[in-house]
N, C-alpha and C positions, 0 to 999 in steps of 0.2 A: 648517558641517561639511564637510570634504574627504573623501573617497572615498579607500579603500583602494587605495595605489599598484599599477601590475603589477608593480612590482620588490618590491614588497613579495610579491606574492600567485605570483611566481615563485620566489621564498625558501622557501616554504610548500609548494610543490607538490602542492596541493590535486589531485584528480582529477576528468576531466571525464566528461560521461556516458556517455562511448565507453570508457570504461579501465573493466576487469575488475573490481577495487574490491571485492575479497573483502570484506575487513570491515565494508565496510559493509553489504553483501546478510546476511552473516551477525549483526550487528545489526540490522536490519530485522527478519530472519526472526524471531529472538529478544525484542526488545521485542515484535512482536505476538503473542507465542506466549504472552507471559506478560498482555499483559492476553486473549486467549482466555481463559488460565485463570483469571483474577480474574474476570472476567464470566460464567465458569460455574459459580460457585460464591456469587455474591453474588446478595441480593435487585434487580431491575431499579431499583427506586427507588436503593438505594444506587449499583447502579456509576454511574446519570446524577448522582447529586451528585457522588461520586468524579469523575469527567473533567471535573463542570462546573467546580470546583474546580483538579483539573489545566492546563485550557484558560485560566481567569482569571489563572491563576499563571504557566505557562509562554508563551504566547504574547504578552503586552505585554514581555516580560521579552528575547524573541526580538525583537521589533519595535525596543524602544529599545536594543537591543545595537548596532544597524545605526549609531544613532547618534550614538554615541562610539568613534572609531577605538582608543582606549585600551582599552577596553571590550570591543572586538570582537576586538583582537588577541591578547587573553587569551583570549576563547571560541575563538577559532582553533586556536591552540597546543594549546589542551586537546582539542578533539574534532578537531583534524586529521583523523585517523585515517579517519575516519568522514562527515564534510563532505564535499560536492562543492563545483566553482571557483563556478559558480552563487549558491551559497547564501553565498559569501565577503559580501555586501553585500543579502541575503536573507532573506527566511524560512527557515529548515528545512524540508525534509519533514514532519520532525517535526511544525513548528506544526500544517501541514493534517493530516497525519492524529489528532494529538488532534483535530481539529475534526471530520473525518470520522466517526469510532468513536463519538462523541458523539450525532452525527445519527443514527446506525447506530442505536444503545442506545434514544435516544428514540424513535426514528420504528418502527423493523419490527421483526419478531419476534425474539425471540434464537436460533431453526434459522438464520434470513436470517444475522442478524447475524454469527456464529458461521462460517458458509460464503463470507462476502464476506471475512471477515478471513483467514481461512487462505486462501485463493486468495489473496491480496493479498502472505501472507507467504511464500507461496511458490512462484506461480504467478508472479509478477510478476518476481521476481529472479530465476527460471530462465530467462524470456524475455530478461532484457537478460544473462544470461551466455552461453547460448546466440548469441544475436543477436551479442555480441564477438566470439565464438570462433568461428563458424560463420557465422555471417549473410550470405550473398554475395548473397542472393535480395531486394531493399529491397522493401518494399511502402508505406509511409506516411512519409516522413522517411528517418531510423535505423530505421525499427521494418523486424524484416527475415521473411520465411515462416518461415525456420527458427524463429527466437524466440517467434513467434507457434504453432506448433505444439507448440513443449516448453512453452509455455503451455496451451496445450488440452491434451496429456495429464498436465498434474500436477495439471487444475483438473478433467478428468475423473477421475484415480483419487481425488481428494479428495472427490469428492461420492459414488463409487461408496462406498465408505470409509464417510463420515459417512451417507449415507440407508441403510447397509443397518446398521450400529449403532445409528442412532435409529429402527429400522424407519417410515420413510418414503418413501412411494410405492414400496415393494418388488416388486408387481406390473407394477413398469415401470421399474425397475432402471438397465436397460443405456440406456433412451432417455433418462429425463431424467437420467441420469448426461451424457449426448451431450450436450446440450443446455444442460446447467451449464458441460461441458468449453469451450463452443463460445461461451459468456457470458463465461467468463471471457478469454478469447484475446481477443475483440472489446473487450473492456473496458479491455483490456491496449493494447490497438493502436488503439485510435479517440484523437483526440486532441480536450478539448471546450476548445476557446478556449486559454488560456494557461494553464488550471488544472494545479497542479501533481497528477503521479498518484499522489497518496497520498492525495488526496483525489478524483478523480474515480473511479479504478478501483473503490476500496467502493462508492462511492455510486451508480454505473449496474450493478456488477454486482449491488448488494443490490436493484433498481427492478426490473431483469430476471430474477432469482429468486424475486420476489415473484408476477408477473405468472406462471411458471413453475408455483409452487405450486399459486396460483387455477388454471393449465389442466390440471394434472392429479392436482388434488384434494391434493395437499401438507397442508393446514388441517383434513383431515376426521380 
């Protein structure tokens, strides 16, 4: 199997991870918006069938697409839109975050759960549009201060938002609002190995809002 040409994948004009790429932040934000909603409204047994299902289905299906250039050219074509140059010969984000949200579902609670995905939908994509647009200041790679603080404040009014609706830890509001803001931005900006962040950013900011909860009583 040969490998998708660069003339081919200049044809295509895929976007790289420094290009603005509305559509796809704004599918991001949306696909997790809508399984939020599915997960908040179904029994925990079911949503972990529902994804396990989802994951069995779409991720081998992601993997042997990589396979056949014929195969891939058509998935190209059709989600152009939305693909980065990366993922031309790749997983999707996609794949990892089903695998992600899965881990989420099974493993923590659905507050946890629920708080790492919306940070994820929209704390994460205001840091890399931010970071385009603004970014002069680099702190880790690409990752730049600016991006990382419109990180921290969408991840702060999200928790401010969601604990004072779910009345949790209300007597302490403003701090572990800080503190979720400050989880989230770090989550955003640490890079763990090669893992793509659609699955690292859930999964260390749902560890570190766990550990959050337990210190200031979040569970009681």
């Amino acid at each position: 199997m040969h490998s998708l040409n660069e003339e081919y994948l200049g044809e295509i004009q895929l976007k790289k991870r420094s290009d603005l790429h509305l559509a796809r932040k704004l599918f991001h934000a949306a696909g997790i918006g809508f399984i939020i909603g599915l997960y908040s409204v179904l029994p925990r047994d079911i949503a972990i069938m529902a994804m396990s299902i989802t994951c069995l289905i779409f991720v081998p299906i992601d993997f042997l697409r990589t396979k056949s250039n014929v195969v891939n050219k058509l998935f190209i074509r059709f989600f152009s839109k939305f693909l980065r140059r990366s993922e031309a010969q790749h997983l999707t984000g996609s794949s990892y975050l089903g695998v992600s949200v899965l881990i989420l579902i099974a493993f923590f609670p659905r507050d946890i759960t629920i708080l790492a995905l919306s940070m994820l939908a929209l704390g994460d994509p205001t840091a890399s549009l931010i970071g385009v647009m603004y970014g002069k200041d680099k702190l880790i790679g690409e990752k730049s201060l600016q991006g990382s603080l419109a990180c921290f404040f969408v991840c702060f009014f999200i928790a401010i938002i969601y604990y004072f609706s779910n009345n949790l830890m209300t007597e302490r509001l403003f701090l572990v609002s800080m503190v979720s803001g400050l989880i989230g931005a770090f989550s955003e900006l640490i890079p763990i190995g090669k893992l793509d962040d659609n699955f690292s950013f859930p999964i260390l900011t749902a560890i570190l809002l766990y550990g959050t909860f337990i210190l200031f009583g979040g569970f009681v």
